[in-house]
N, C-alpha and C positions, 0 to 999 in steps of 0.2 A: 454335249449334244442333246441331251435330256432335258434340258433347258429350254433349248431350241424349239424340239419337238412341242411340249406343253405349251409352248406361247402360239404354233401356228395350225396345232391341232392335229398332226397329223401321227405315224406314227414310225419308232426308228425305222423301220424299214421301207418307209417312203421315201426317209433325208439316205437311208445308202444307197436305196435306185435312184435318185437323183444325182448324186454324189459318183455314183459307179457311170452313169450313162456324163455327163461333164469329163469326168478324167477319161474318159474314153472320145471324147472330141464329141460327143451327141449335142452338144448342147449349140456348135455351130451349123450345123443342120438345121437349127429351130430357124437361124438368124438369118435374116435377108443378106443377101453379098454384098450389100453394099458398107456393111459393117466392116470395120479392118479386122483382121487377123490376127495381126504384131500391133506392137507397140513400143516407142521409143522410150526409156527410163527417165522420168521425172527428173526433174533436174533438185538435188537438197531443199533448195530455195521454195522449189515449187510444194515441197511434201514442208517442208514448216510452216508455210502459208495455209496448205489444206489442212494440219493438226493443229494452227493455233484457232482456226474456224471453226473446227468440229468443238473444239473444247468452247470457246465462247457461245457456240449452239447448246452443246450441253448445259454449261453454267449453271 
């Protein structure tokens, strides 16, 4: 998390009120309803496809 912090400037105690207000559902409040809620679980296929893209991004 110290990590984190240093790359986006902020400080730990912004990423745990961020992090405390998310696990407490706050962060659907920000979000227009039109946004889902749930979500159906990627299918393998789908999640090999999105890590063999992410790594050939990285590359």
């Amino acid at each position: 998390m110290a990590d984190y912090v240093a790359r986006v400037g902020g400080t730990a105690d912004d990423v745990a009120d961020m992090a405390a207000l998310v696990e407490a559902g706050g962060f659907w409040r920000m979000a227009p309803e039109r946004v889902p809620r749930t979500y159906a679980e990627p299918l393998p296929e789908v999640l090999r496809d999105v890590e063999d893209g992410l790594r050939r991004w990285l590359a």
